[in-house]
N, C-alpha and C positions, 0 to 999 in steps of 0.2 A: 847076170843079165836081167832075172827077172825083176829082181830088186831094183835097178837103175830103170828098169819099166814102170814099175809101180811109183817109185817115187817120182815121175815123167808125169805121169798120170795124177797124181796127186798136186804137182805142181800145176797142172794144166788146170785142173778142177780150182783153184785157186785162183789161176790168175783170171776164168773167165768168172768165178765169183764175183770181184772185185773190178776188173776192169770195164765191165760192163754194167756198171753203176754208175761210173764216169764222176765227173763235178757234182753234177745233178742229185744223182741217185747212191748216198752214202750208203754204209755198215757201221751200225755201233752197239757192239757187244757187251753188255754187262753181269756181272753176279747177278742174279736171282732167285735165291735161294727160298726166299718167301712169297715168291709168286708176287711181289708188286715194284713197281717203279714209281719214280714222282719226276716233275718238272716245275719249272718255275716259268710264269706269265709274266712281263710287263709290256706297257703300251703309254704312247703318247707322251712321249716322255718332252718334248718342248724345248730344249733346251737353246738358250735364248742369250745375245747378250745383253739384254735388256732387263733380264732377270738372272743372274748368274750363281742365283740360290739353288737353280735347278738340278745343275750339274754339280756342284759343291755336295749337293744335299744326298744325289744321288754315288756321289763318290763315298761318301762317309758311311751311309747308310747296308749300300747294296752290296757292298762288297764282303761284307761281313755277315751279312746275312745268309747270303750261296755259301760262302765255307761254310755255315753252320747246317743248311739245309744240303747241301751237296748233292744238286740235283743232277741228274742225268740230260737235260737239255735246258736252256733255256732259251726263252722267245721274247723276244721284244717286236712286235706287230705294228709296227709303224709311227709315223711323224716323230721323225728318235729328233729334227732343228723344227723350228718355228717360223721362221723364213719369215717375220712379221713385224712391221716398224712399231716404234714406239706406241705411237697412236693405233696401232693394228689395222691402219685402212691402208699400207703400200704392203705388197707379200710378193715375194723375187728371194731366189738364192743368198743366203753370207757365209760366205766362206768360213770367216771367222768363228761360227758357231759350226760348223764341221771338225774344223781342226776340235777347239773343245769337245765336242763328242767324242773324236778319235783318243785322245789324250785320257779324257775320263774312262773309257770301256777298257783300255790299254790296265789303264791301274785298276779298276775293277775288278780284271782277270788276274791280275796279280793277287791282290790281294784274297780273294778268292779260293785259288789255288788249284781253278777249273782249268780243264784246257778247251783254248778259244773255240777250236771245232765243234762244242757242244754248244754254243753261239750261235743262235739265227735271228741276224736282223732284219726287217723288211722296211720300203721304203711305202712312205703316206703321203697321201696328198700333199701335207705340207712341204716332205721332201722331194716335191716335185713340183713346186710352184714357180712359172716363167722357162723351164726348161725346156727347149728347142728340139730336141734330140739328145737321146740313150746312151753314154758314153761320147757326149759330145764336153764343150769346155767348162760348161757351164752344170753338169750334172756331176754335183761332188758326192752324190750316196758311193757311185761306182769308184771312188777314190778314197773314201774315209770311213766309210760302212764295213762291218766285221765280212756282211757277203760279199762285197766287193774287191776286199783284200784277200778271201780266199778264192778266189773265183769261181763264185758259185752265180753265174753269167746267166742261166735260163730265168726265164719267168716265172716257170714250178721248178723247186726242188723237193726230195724226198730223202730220208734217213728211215733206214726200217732196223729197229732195234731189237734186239735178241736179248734172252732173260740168260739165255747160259750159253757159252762156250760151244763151237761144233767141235764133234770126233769123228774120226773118220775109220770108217769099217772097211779094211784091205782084202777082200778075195779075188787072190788069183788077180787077173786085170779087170775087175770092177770096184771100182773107186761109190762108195756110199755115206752121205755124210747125213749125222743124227742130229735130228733139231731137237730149237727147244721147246717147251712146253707150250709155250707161248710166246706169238711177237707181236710188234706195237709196229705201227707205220705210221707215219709223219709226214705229213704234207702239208708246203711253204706254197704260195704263190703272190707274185706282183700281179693287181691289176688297176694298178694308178695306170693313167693316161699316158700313151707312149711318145702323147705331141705334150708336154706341160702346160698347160696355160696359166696364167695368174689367177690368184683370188681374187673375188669371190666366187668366179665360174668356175672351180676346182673341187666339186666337193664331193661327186661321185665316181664309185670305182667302175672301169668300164673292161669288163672281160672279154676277149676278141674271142672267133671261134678257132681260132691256134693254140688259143690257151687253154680254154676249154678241151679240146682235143688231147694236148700235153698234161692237164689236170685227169682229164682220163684213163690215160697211159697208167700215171702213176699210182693211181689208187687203184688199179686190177693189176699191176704186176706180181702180183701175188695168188691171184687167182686162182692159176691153172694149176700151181705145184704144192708140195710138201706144205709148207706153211701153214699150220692151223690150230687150234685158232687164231683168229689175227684180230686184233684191236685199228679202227683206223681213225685217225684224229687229224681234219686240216687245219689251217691255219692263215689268216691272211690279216689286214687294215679293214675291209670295209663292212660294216653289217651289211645284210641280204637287202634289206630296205633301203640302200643307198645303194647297191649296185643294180644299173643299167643292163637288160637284155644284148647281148651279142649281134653283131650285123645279122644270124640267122634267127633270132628270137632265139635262141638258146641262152640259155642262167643258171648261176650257178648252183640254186637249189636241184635243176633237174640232176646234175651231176650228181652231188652229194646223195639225192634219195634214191638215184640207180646205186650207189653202191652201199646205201646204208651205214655211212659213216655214226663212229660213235658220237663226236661233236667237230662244230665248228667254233673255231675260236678269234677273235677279232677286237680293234679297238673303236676308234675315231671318235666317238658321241660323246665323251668323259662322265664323269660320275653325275655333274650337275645336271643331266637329265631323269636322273634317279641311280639307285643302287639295284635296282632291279629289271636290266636290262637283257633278259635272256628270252627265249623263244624257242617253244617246241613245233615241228614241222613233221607233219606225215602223210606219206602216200594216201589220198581217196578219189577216185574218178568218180565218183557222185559231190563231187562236191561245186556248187554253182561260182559261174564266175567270178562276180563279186569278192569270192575269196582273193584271187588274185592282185585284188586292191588293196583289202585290207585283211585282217586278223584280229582279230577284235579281245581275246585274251592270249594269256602265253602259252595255255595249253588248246594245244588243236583240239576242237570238235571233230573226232569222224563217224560215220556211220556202221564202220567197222565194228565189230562186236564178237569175233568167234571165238568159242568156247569148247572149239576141237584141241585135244593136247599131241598132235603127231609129235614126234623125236623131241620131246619134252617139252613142245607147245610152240606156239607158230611164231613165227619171227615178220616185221612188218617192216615195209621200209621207210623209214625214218631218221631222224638226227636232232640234234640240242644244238641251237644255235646261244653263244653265252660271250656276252661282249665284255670287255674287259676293264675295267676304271681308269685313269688316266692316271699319271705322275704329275703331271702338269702344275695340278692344283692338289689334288689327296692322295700323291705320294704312295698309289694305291701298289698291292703285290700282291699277284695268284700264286696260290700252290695247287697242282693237281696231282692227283692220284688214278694209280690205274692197279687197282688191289683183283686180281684173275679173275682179269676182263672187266670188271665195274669201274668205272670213274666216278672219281666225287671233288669235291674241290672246297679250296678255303679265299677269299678277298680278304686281306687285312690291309692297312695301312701301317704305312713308315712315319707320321708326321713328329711324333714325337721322340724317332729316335731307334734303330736297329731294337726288338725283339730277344728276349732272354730264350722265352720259350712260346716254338710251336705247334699246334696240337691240329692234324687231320682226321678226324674220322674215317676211316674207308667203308666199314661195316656192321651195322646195316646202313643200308643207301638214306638220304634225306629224299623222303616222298614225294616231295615238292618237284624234282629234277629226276624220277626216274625215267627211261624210255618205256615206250609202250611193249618192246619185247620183252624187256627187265620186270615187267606187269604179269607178262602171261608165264613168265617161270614160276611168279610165285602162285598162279590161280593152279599153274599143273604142278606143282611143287617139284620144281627141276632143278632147284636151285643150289648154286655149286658148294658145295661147305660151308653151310648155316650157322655151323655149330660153335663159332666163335665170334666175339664179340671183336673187332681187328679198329686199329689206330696208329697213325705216325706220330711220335710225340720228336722233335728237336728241341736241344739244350746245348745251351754256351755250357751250364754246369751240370755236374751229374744229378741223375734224377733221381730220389729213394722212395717215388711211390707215383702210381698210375692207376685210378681208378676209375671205373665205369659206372654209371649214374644213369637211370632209366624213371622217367616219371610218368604217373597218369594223369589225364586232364582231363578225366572225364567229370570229376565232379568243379569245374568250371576256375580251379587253380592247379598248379602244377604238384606235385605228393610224390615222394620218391615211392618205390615198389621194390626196386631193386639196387643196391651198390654190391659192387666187384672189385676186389684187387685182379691189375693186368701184370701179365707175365712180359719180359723183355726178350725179343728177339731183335737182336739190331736195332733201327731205329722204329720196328713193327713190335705194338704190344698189343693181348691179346688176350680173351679171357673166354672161358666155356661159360654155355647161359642153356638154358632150356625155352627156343625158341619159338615152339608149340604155346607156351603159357601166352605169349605177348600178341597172337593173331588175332584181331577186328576186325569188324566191320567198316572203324572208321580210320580213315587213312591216315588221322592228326591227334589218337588218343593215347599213342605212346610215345614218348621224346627223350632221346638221347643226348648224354652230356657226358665228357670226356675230363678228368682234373688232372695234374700233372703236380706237384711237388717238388722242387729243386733241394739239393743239400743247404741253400739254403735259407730255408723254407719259405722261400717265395713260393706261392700258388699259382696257376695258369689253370683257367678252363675257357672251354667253349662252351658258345654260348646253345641253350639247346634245340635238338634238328630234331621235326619228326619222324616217327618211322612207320614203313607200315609192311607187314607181311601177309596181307593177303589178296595182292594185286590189285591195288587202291592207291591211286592219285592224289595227295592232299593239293588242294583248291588255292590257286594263286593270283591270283590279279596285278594288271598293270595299274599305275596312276592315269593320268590324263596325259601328262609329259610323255613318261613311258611308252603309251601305246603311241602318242604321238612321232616318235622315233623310229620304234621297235615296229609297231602294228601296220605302217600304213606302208604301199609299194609304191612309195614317190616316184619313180621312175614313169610306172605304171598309169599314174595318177596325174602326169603333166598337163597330160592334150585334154582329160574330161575335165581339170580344173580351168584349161585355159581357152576351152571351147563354152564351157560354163558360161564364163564371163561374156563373150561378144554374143551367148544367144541370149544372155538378161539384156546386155547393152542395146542390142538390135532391136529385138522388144518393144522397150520403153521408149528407144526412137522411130521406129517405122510402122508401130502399130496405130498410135495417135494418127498418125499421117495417113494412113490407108481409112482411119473410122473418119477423120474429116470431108475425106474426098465424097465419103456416101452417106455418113450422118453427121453433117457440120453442127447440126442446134443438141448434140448429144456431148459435146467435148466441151459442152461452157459452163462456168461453176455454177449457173443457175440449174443447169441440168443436174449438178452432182450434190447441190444441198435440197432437192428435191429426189431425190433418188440416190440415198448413201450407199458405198462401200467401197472395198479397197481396189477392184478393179475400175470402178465409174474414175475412184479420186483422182489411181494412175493415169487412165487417160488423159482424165482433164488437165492435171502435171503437165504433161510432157505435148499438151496440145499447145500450151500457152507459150511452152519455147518454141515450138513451131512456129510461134506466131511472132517470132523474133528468126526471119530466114538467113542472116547472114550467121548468127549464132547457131541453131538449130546444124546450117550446111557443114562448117567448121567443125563441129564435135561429128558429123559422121565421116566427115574429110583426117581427121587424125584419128581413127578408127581403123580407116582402110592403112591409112600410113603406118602404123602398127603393123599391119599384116603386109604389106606390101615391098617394103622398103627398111635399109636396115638403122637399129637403133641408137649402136655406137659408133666407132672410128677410135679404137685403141690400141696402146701398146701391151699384147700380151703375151711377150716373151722377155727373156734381158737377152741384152745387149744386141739388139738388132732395132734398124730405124723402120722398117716396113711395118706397117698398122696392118689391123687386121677390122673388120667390121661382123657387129653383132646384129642377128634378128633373132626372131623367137623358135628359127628351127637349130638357132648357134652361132658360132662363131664361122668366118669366113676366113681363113692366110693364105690361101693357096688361089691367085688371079691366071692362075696360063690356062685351065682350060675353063671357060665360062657357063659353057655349056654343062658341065658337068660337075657342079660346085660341091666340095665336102664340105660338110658342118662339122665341128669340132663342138666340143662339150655340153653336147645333148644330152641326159636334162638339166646338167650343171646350173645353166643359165635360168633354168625357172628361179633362182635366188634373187635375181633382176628380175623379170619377168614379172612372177606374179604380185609381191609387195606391190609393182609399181600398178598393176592392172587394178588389183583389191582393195590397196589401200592409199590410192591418189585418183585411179582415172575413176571408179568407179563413184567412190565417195565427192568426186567433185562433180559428175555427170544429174548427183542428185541435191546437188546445193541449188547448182543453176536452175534443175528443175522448181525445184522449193522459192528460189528468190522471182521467178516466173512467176510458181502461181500466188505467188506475197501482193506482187503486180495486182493481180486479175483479183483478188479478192478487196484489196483499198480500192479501184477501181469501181466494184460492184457496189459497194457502201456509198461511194464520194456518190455514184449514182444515184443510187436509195434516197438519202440525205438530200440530193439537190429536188428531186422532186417531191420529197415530203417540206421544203423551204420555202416552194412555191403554191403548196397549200396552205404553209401556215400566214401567209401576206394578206389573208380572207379573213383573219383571226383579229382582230382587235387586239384584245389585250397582249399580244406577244408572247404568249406563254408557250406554245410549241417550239416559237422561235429559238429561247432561250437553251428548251432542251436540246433542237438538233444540235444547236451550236455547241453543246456540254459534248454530246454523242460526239463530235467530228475534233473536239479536243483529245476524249480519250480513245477514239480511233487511231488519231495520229500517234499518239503515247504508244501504244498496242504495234504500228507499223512501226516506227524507231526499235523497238526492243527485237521485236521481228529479226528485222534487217542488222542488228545489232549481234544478235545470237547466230544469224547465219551468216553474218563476217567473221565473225571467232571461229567456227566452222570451218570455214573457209583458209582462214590465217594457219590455222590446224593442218589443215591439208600440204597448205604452202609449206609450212614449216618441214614436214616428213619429206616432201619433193627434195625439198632442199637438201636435207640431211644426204638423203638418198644422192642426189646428187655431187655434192660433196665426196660422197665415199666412192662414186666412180672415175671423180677428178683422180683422185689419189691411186685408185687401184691400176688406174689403165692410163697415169698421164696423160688426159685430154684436156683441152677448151672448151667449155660450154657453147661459145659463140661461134669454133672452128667446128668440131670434134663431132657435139652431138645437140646443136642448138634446136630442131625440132621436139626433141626426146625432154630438154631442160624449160622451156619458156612455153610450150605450148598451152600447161592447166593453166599457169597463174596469169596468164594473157586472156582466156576464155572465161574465170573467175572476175575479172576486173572490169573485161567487158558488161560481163552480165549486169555487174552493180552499175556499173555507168550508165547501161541503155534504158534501168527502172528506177535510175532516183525520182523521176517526174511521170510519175503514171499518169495517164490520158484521164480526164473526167468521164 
């Protein structure tokens, strides 16, 4: 009896293990015998039938490579189709490139030799461009997608992974089960848009506070029990700089820094914004607004500073945000590693072809990418087994030598100091050093380098990483592209970029108009070439198109129309005939209650938006200014000229005569070039209108003349006028 208890008991503790993980919330147990795991990252993968190199290439490639590397998960982070015509300006569903997808990952696993469950794919903007609704006919992720064939249905899921097997201690009727050493938790989440809309207004992720809440869930279930320590690692499509605040103002950084995630992992931006897309985030309430906007390097400034060592030195809440490279175009492949509790990671590319051998560093960390708690182990020297030098090396063929390469740079080239043979443990090798010797001052004066040897004798090494042990950051920077992606919180950033523009626009039109009302003899260019500079100039600019009122009324009349009224009338879902209309707070599809209208892909639509604001309305606002005051300056001279013609009539000999008339030849010369250069200007403008234009015909099936004829004809009709109303300047 007691026995049929205990095993009651035992079955019971099992099945609430397990079943209250549900879809969502898996187990995946593995050998770990050497305290570390790996995974494998891809993203972006595009696959196209337009390009069908993508999927070929990814068939040949990838699947041989996981069997080689045989990782314990792997992630594919979004836009796995491309959803994108030919010419890239129509983006809606193809079926066609689903099935390819399904068909490719099918053989991949095959060939592999993975099982699928260790699969997590997520779905990207792209795989949701025109989609109406989530498991409706039209959203084939939920049909062809690894998550969708296993039905992994929520918006977050999670897998929490075990280094070792549980045992179970039987006394009497208490059932006790023995963790491992260490586990890793993994967290998935969708937060593409759950109404799809078409490109181009599809380009940020938009987290609702459901999700956010279920993101919460899953990264404290861990919390309260046995588990410890815990590694916790999310995963999603969108970098942080491209997701939108939640209806509460809640984001997804705040999540991530309440639990102090190791990193977050992401695709969408591809490699062509740089290779150096990552971003360190940490907790400081002293830190001024302005942060919110932007970031200015990859490593956070904080003010933080302690240099108390409690229970082996304070722990800070933070995370690595580390975006992923594309397949796309560079074929790119993450390996990471999580060597007890460090992570580190390798970007290689596939382009020429599957990989003999690959080499991970685990330990020491690259200084570059440590966190700030991984700082203060080494300032309190808390640090978990120093004492070896640790590496993943994979091989198609067997390897007969692994060495470790340590060099100085302090005399301004690199100089080896140290090489080591490593010792083989599975695919972890591994070497004793005396780590004391190698501590600086400076975070980038020692650098590690890994070589590998095949039987045969092909060489592999990496390329080399600095280190540093004595709680020192080595210095990293963005490009200008880089920070442009990574750095700035476009989300954040819409309303003061698009408030920017109408209080310069309002300005340069209602200010002239306010100084004429009360000093008219102040706004004429007689005024402004006797009293120079660049506010007298702008007034007088923009007084002289005042002085053109049906011109002047119009440009602040499609100003309000901008703000007022909406700027498209398009198709942004497939297969449904109802339009939907665009303004600058969004999209609009939804007419039954009017009073309470949703906006759909806020800030999406700044991709329309501001181009057209910055680089049409704005640039043409200053043409017309310019061919105004072109006007007013031939004007002032034809003046000049005529009454210096009627003093020269007193003259005899006609010798001033001769000059004015030279003066008022190459006056005219002077206006042609004028009015020449700012019609090119101008043509300039048209030209990008147009473009611009163009790719909304296509994205959103519209008519210029039905659709969105105020938004299409409005600059190059106000540009046209202006030249027409000044070919004849007044004498």
């Amino acid at each position: 009896m007691r026995i049929n208890t205990t095993m009651l008991l035992i079955l019971l503790f099992l099945c609430h293990n397990y079943s209250s993980s549900g879809k969502n919330r898996e187990i995946l147990e593995i050998k770990g015998d050497n305290d570390v795991v790996w995974i494998v990252q891809l993203s972006d993968l595009h696959f196209s039938v337009h390009h069908p190199e993508r999927a070929s290439d990814f068939q040949k490639f990838v699947g041989s490579t996981l069997s080689l590397i045989n990782p314990s998960l792997v992630l594919i982070t979004g836009d796995l189709t491309d959803g994108k015509s030919k010419d890239l300006l129509t983006m809606k569903q193809n079926e066609e490139e689903w099935v390819e997808y399904q068909k490719t990952m099918e053989d991949v696993i095959k060939r592999s030799g993975l099982n699928k469950s260790i699969f997590y794919d997520l779905r990207g903007n792209h795989d949701n461009f025109g989609v109406p609704a989530i498991y409706g006919a039209f959203d084939y992720f939920s049909n062809y997608s690894i998550t969708g064939q296993l039905e992994r249905s929520q918006s977050v899921n999670s897998v929490s992974v075990y280094l070792k097997l549980h045992f179970l201690y039987i006394l009497q009727f208490y059932v006790k089960p023995i963790t491992s050493k260490r586990n890793l938790l993994f967290v998935s989440f969708d937060s593409t848009m759950s109404t799809g809309l078409r490109g181009p207004t599809n380009l940020f992720g938009h987290p609702t506070d459901q999700l956010l809440t279920e993101l919460n869930s899953h990264l404290s279930q861990w919390d309260s029990t046995f588990v410890k320590p815990l590694t916790k690692i999310a995963f999603g499509h969108f970098p942080l700089s491209f997701s939108a605040p939640s209806h509460s103002k809640r984001t997804l950084k705040d999540i991530f820094l309440k639990h102090s995630i190791t990193a977050y992992l992401c695709g969408h931006l591809h490699t062509r914004f740089g290779k150096n897309l990552k971003r360190h985030h940490e907790m400081d309430h002293n830190l001024v607004n302005s942060h919110h906007l932007f970031q200015l390097n990859i490593h956070q400034r904080t003010s933080s500073s302690s240099t108390n060592c409690p229970s082996g030195g304070p722990t800070v809440d933070e995370f690595w945000e580390w975006e992923m490279g594309d397949w796309r175009k560079s074929r790119a492949m993450r390996i990471m590693a999580i060597d007890r509790g460090r992570v580190s990671f390798i970007d290689t590319d596939l382009k020429i072809g599957a990989k003999e051998i690959l080499i991970l560093p685990t330990y020491p960390l690259d200084s570059r990418y440590m966190s700030t708690t991984e700082l203060n182990k080494y300032k309190c020297q808390s640090m978990d087994d120093a004492s070896h030098i640790r590496s993943l090396v994979f091989s198609s063929t067997p390897i007969v030598s692994v060495k470790a390469k340590i060099y100085d740079s302090s005399r301004g080239d690199l100089y080896m100091v140290l090489e080591t043979p490593m010792s083989k443990h599975g695919n972890l090798y591994t070497a004793p050093w005396n780590s004391k010797a190698f501590m600086d001052l400076s975070p980038d004066r020692y650098w590690l380098e890994i070589e590998a040897i095949d039987i045969n004798d092909r060489l592999s090494s990496t390329e080399p990483r600095p280190f540093s042990l004595n709680g020192l950051r080595a210095d990293l920077s963005w490009t200008w592209k880089e920070f442009f992606v990574m750095g700035c919180q476009w989300a954040a950033l819409y309303y003061p970029i698009f408030w920017s523009f109408y209080f310069l626009a309002f300005i340069v039109l209602l200010l002239p108009k306010a100084i004429i009302s009360r000093w008219k003899n102040q706004c004429s260019y007689g005024f402004f070439k006797a009293n120079k500079g660049f506010l007298n100039g702008l007034i007088w600019v923009f007084a002289e198109v005042y002085s053109v009122p049906f011109l002047w009324k119009m440009m602040l009349a499609y100003l309000f129309y901008l703000l007022l009224c909406p700027w498209l009338l398009g198709q942004v879902f497939i297969g449904d005939d109802d339009r939907g209309y665009m303004t600058y707070k969004g999209w609009v599809v939804d007419f039954n209650d009017l009073g309470k209208l949703e906006f759909l892909g806020w800030p999406d639509i700044m991709v329309v938006v501001i181009p057209h604001l910055y680089f049409v309305v704005l640039p043409a606002i200053f043409i017309i200014g310019a061919v105004a005051a072109e006007r007013a300056m031939y004007r002032d001279h034809v003046c000049s000229l005529s009454e210096k013609k009627r003093d020269d009539n007193s003259v005899k000999n006609g010798r001033f005569t001769s000059i004015n008339h030279g003066n008022g030849r190459v006056l005219e010369k002077l206006r042609r070039w004028a009015r020449s250069i700012l019609f090119v200007f101008s043509l300039a403008v048209c030209w990008k209108h147009f473009k611009n234009c163009r790719a909304l015909m296509k994205a959103y099936e519209m008519n210029p003349l039905v659709h969105f004829p105020f938004y299409s004809f409005t600059i190059p009709l106000l540009l046209a006028y202006v030249f027409y109303k000044t070919k004849r300047p007044e004498a």
